[in-house]
N, C-alpha and C positions, 0 to 999 in steps of 0.2 A: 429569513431574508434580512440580509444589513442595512441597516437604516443609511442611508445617504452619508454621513459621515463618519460612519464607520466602516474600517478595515477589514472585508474577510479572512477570513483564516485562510495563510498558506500549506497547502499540504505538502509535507514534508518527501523527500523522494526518496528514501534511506524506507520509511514505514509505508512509502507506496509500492518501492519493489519486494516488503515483506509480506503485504496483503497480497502482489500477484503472487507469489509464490507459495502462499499457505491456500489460495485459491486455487492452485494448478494438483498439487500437491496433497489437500485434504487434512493434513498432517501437522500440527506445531514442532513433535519429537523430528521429522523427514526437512522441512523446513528449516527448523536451527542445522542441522545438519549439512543442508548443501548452501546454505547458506554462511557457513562457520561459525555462528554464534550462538549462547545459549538458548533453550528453550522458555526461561525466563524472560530472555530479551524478546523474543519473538512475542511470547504472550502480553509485554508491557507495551512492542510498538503498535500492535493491533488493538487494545485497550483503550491507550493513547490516540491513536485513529478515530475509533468509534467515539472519544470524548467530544474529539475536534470535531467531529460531522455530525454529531448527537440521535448516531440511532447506532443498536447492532448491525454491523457485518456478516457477524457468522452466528449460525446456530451451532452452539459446541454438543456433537453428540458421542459422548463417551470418546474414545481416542477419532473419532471424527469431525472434522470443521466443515460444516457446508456453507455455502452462503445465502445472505437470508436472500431476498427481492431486493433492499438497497443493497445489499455487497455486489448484484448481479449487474447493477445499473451502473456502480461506481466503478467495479472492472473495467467496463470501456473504455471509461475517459482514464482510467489508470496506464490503461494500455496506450493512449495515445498521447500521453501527458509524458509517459514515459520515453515511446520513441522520437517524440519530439525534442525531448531532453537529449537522449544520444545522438539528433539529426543533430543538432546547434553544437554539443561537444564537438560531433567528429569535423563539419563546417569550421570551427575558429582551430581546431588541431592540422586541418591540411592548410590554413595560415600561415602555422609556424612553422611548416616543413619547408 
């Protein structure tokens, strides 16, 4: 918990929609994949994730990613953090039409 005058961490939306998708997916190989980017990238932005939030996301099992108890908790709010993200895009984008 952050102490009063400190800043919590932003989660970044780039390694949020890479957790829902290695969540959806099970997969880092299937993941970089429809994602278009390496599987190295995939395995450093979930790495990265789990540093910023300080516990494991996924239990890696063999070519399996599940998620532990917090990856299942943080899903949600990923999911609504996310669509909220695309509400406010597509709001300021019929703006500019």
């Amino acid at each position: 918990m952050p102490t009063p005058n400190t800043i919590p961490p932003i989660l970044d939306s780039r390694k949020l929609l890479t957790f829902v998708t290695l969540a959806r997916l099970e997969s880092f190989t299937r993941t970089a994949g429809e994602m278009a980017i390496t599987q190295s990238a995939v395995s450093h932005a979930i790495k990265a994730l789990e540093r910023e939030v300080g516990c494991r996301l996924f239990d890696r099992r063999g070519r399996r990613a599940a998620l532990t108890p917090a990856g299942e908790q943080l899903l949600a709010h990923a999911h609504r953090i996310l669509t909220e993200m695309q509400s406010a895009y597509a709001s300021l984008e019929a703006l500019v039409k």
